[in-house]
C-alpha positions, 0 to 999 in steps of 0.5 A, spaced: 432 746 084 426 742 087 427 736 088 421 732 089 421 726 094 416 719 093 410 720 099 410 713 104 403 712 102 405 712 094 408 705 097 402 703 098 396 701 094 389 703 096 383 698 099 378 700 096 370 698 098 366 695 094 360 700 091 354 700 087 357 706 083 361 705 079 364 711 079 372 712 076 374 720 077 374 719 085 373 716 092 365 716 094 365 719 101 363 712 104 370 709 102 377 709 105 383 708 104 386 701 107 391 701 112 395 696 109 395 690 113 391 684 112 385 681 116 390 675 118 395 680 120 390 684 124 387 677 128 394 675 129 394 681 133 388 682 136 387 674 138 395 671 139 394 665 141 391 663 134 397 662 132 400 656 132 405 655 137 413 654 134 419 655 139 424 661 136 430 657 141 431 651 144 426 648 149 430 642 154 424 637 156 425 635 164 421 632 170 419 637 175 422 634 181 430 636 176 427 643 174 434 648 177 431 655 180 434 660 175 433 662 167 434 655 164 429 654 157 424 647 160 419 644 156 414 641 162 408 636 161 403 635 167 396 634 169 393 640 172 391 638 180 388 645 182 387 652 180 383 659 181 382 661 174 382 670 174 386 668 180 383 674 186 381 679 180 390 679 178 389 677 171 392 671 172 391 664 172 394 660 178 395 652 175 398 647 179 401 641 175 404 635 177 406 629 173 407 624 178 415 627 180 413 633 183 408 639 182 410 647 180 406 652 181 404 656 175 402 663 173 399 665 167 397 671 164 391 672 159 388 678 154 382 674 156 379 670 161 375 666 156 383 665 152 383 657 157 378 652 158 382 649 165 379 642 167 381 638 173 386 633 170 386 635 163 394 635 161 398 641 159 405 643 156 409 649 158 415 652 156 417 657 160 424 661 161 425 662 168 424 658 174 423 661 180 422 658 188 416 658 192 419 658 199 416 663 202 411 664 197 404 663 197 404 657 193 409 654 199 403 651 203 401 647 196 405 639 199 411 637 193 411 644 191 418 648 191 418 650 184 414 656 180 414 660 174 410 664 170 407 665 163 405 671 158 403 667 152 402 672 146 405 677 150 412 674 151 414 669 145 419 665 149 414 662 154 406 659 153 403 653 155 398 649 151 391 645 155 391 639 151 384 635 149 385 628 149 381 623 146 378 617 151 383 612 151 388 615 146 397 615 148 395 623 151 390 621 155 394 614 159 400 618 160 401 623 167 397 620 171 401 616 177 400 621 183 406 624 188 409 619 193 407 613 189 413 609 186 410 604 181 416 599 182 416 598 189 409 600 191 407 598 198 402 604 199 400 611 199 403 615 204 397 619 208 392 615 204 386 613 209 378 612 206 373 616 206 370 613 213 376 615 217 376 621 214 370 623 216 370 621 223 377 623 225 381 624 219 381 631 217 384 633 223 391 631 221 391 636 216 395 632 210 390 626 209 388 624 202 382 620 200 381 615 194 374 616 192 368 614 186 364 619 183 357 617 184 353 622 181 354 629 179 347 635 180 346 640 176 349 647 176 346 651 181 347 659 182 347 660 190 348 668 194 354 668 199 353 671 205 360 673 206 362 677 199 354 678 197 356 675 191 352 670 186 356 663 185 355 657 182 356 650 184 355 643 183 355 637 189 358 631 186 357 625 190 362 621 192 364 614 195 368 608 196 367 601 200 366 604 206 362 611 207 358 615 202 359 624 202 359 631 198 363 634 194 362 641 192 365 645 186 364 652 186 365 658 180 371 655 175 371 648 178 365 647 176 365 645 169 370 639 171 364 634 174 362 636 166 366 630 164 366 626 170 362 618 169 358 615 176 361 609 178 367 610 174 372 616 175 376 615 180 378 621 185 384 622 188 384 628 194 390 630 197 388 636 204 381 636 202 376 641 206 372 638 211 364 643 213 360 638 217 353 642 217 349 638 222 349 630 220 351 631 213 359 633 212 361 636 205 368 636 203 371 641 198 377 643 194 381 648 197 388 652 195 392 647 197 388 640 195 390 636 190 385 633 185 387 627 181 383 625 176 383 617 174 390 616 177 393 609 175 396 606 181 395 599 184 390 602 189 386 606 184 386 599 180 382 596 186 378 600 187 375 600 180 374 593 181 371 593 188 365 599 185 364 594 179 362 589 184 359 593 188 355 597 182 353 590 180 351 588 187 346 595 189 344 597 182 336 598 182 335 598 175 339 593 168 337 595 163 335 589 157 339 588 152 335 588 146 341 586 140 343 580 144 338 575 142 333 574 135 326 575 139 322 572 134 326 566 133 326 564 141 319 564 142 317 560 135 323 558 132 325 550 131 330 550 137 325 551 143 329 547 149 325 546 156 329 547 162 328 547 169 330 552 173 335 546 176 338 546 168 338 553 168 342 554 174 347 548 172 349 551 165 350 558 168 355 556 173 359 552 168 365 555 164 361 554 157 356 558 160 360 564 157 356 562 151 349 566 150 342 562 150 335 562 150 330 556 152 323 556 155 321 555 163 314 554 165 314 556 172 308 558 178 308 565 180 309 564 187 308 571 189 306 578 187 306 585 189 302 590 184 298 592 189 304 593 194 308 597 189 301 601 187 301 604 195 308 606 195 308 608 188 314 605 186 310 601 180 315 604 174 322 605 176 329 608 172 335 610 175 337 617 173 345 621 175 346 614 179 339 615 183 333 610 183 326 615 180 320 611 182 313 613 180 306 610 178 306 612 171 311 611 166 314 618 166 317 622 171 322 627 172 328 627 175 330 631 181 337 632 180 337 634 172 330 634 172 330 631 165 323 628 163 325 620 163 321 613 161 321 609 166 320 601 166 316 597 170 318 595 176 320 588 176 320 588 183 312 586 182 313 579 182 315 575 188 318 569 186 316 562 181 317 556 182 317 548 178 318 542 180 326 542 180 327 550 184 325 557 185 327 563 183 327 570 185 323 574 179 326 580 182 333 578 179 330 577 172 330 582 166 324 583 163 322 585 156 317 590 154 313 585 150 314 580 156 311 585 161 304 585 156 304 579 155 304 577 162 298 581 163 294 582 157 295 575 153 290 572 157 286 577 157 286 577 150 286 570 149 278 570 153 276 575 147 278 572 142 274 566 143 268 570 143 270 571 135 273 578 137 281 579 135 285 581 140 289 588 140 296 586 142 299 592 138 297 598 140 297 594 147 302 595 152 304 594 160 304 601 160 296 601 159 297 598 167 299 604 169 292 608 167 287 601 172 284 603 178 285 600 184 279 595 184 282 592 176 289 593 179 286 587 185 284 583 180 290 583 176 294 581 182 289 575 184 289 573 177 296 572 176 297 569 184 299 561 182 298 562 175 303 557 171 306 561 164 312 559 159 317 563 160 321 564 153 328 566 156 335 568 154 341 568 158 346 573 157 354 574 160 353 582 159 349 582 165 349 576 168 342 575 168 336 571 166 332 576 161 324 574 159 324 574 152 316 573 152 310 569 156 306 563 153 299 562 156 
């Protein structure tokens, strides 16, 4: 007797493609049946790390400097401080994370390449089952690290890591970043920690210096051809200082889109066993296998030197930008409240504690000096500053070399030397000029002769930018119109930049 057994494929219920024909006998030649699994199925294949990351046992959270070598369960937390992404075409990402006790040495595996955006600084997270010892190994020369591991996320469930982005100013992005060998309780000083100056002089000799240094500015990503391998690389040169010397850092291949996020005159660096080039008289420095890069470190030398670039900035900074929503233009230059002061009166009220108050008055001041015609023949008439570099030229726009970007630029405050009254004088270059001022000063006086004549002036379509279109003969006339001309200056005092800014100038 026959006995006939159900078919695996009677399970299951067949997906069929929708079609235009709305056929019932049969399945057309373009349908096929389905294999059983749903799309999310096949993407939590195809794409593991998808999947949100929820531990199947018991992770024990620990320093690095206590993790014990052997199988234990360790969840670590760390700032990434070097890495090599595809590390010498292995299939691995080679990290080394630190998070101010010690630093481990961490291989992780990928399906792709593309799977990990590994920034220098960023935080990571890290589970893992074993921890093994780097003596020996090639990651032993990397100072402070005695401990590695390796991952397999999505391969292996019991290990993974996760590259955190944090928010500017959040819990995630405050944490982590006290550097190795710095003790916040009983801090003296970094062991090793030498400037830039000495380092660049003798310093790179010992082999185990570390700078502390501020971004100044970051170039643009640049592809160059290698000598020695043949191959295209990328690279990004990213200014650095402190208070006593100035150099390059250059960043290649997966390093490069670090800098991306890196802010001139505020991130601070700090470098352990950098690489030092001198080509010539220009020194490089570089990240090498065993650097170390803290990004933004929190110690109290970092803390001084934040405050020493601030100054410093405040100091060499070429170009102050006017703020515009300080004030009520309209209502200081016509409103009821309209004090005269002298430059003595002005300089009191500024070095007095109340003076932290923001206010406006007007001055009336002789031009003492002016410089068109100088600043026309350098051609540094219009100024800006682009990637923490002044940009001059003779016409309001120009492009910059670094990120060339097509900048406004302002005029050039630069152009008037000093005013004077009765009571003081004052250096013009160290005022802030509104646009309208800059017309005003130029093209009010003019406009005031024409509107004698029954004709009214223009002022709208007028700007200090038509300066920049005179020739030399009209730029001559100008200069020697305002020599030891007397204006009134509307003014504004502001605490934000600390200088005294030109509202707009009566004649």
């Amino acid at each position: 007797m026959d006995v006939n057994f159900p078919s695996i494929q009677s399970f299951y219920s067949r997906e069929l493609q929708p079609s235009s024909q709305g056929t019932s006998d049969g399945l057309s030649k373009s349908q096929k049946p389905g294999d059983g699994f749903t799309s999310s199925e096949v993407e939590a294949v195809l794409d593991p790390l998808s999947r949100p990351w929820k531990p199947s046992r018991h992770y024990e959270t620990c320093p690095i400097s206590l993790l014990e070598t052997g199988p234990h369960n360790y969840q670590i937390s760390g700032r990434i401080v070097n890495f090599a992404d595809n590390f010498r075409d292995q299939g691995f990402h080679f990290l080394v994370v630190t998070d101010g006790s010690g630093a481990i040495a961490v291989k992780v595996y990928y399906i792709k390449v593309s799977d990990y955006q590994l920034l220098l600084g960023r935080r990571v997270t890290i589970w893992t089952t074993f921890i093994g010892d780097s003596t020996g190994a090639s990651s032993g020369s990397i100072p402070f690290c005695s401990s590695t591991t390796t991952l397999y996320p999505g391969r292996n469930g019991a290990t993974h890591i996760i590259v955190h982005n944090d928010d500017p100013g959040s819990d995630g992005d405050r944490i982590l970043r006290c550097p190795l060998e710095c003790n916040l309780k009983e801090y003296e000083y970094l062991p090793a920690l030498m400037t830039l100056k000495s380092f660049l002089s003798t310093g790179y000799d010992l082999g185990e210096g570390k700078i502390l240094v501020c971004v100044r500015s970051v170039g643009p990503r640049r592809t160059v051809q290698s000598k020695k391998t043949q191959q295209t690389l990328e690279m990004v040169e990213v200014g650095i200082f402190d208070d006593t010397a100035t150099c390059v850092l250059k960043l290649w291949e997966g390093k490069v889109p670090s800098a991306k996020s890196w802010v001139p005159n505020e991130t601070i660096l700090l470098i352990s066993k950098p690489t030092y080039k001198n080509r010539g008289t220009s020194p490089e420095l570089g990240i090498g296998f065993s650097s170390m890069v803290d990004v933004n470190p929190m110690f109290p030398d970092a803390d001084w030197l934040r405050n020493k670039v601030k100054s410093m900035a405040k100091k060499q900074s070429v170009y102050i930008p006017f703020p515009s929503n300080t004030w009520d233009t309209e209502r200081a230059i016509n409103g009821p409240d309209r004090t005269l002061f002298t430059i003595a009166d002005v300089e009191d009220r500024v070095r007095h504690p109340e003076s932290i108050v923001d206010f406006t008055g007007k001055m009336n001041v002789v031009i003492l000096e002016m410089k068109l015609m100088e600043h026309w023949r350098k051609g540094t008439l219009c100024y800006l500053e682009c990637c923490n570099m002044p940009l001059y030229s003779n016409k309001p726009v120009a492009i910059c070399k670094n990120c060339e970007l097509k900048r406004d630029l302002v005029l050039n405050q630069r152009i008037i030397g000093s005013m004077v009254d009765e009571s003081g004088m004052i250096a013009a270059n160290k005022l802030v000029w509104r646009d309208g001022a800059w017309t005003q000063l130029f093209f009010g006086s003019a406009a005031d002769e024409t509107q004698e004549v029954d004709s009214e002036p223009d002022l709208i379509e007028q700007s200090w930018e038509d300066l920049t279109t005179l020739g030399t003969e009209s730029l001559r006339y100008m200069e020697e119109f305002l020599l030891y001309s007397r204006v009134t200056l509307t003014f504004g005092w502001s605490s934000q930049p600390e200088k005294v800014c030109v509202l707009g100038v009566e004649w």
